[in-house]
C-alpha positions in Angstrom: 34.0 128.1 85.7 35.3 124.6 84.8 37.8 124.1 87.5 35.6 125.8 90.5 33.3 122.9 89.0 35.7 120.4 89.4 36.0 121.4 93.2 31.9 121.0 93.7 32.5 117.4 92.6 35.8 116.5 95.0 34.1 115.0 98.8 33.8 117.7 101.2 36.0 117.1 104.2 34.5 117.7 107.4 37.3 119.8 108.8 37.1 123.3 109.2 39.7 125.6 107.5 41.7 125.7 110.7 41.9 121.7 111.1 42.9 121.4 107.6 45.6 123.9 107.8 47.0 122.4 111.1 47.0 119.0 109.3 48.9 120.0 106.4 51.3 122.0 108.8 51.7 119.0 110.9 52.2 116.6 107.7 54.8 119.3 106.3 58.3 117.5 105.5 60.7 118.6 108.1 62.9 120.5 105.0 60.3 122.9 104.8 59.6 123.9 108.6 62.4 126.1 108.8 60.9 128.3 105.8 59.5 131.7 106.4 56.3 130.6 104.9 56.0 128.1 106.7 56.8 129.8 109.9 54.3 132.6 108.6 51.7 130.2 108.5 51.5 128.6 111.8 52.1 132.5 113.0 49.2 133.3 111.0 46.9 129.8 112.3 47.5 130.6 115.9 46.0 134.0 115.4 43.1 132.5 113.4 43.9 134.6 110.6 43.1 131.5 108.4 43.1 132.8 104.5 47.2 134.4 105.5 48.1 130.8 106.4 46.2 130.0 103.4 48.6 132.2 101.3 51.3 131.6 103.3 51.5 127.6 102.2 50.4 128.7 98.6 53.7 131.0 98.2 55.9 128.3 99.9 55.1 125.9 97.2 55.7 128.2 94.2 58.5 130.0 95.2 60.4 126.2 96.3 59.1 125.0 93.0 58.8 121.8 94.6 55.7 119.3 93.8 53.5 119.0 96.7 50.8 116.5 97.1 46.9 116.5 96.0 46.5 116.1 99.0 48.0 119.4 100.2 46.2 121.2 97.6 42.7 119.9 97.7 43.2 120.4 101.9 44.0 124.1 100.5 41.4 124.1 97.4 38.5 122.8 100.1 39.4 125.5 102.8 39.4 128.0 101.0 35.9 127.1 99.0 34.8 127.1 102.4 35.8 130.5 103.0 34.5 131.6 99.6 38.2 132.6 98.9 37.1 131.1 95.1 40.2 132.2 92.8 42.7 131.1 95.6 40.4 127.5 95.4 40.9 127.4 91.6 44.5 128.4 91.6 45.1 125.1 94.1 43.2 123.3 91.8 45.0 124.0 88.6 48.3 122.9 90.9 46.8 119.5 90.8 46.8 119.3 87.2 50.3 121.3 86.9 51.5 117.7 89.0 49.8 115.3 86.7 51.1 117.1 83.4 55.0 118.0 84.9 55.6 114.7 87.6 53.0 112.4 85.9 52.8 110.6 89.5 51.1 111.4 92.3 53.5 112.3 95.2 52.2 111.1 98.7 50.8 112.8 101.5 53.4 114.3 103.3 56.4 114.7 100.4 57.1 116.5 97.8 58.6 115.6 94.7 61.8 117.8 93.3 
């Protein structure tokens, strides 16, 4: 598998699943906080019900459409490798790309790009 490759070769972060989630939750643009994914997610972190929040940021970014950062989605890629959750890992992964190809720019930490 080519792109679960490609994740073996990004650096590891040394957060759990949990801290990563709660970063990208806390880095989330306000516009989104207010969506049920969103909402769904944080629900689904306090309960420690890690791969729903997992699922829960993956549908808020396709069903917005929006562009989110690399960041986001290696934070997403990585925890889930960690859980072994392997085709959600590759599916973040091929989001990265999807960005390069569509935006051709990398959108910060913290936005998104429309």
């Amino acid at each position: 598998m080519k792109l679960f490759n490609f994740i073996k070769k990004q650096p590891k972060s040394d957060l759990s699943p949990e801290q990563t989630i709660r970063r990208l939750l806390d880095y989330m643009p306000d516009y989104y906080k207010t969506q049920r994914q969103f909402i769904n997610s944080v629900e689904f972190l306090e309960n420690r019900e890690w791969e729903l929040a997992i699922d829960s940021l993956i549908e808020l970014a396709d069903e917005t459409g929006h562009y989110f950062s690399e960041e986001f989605w290696l934070g997403l890629a990585n925890s889930a490798d960690k859980m072994n959750l392997t085709d959600k890992a590759n599916y973040c992964i091929k989001q990265i790309k999807r960005n390069e190809d569509e935006v051709k720019s990398k959108t910060p930490f913290g936005w998104t790009t429309i």
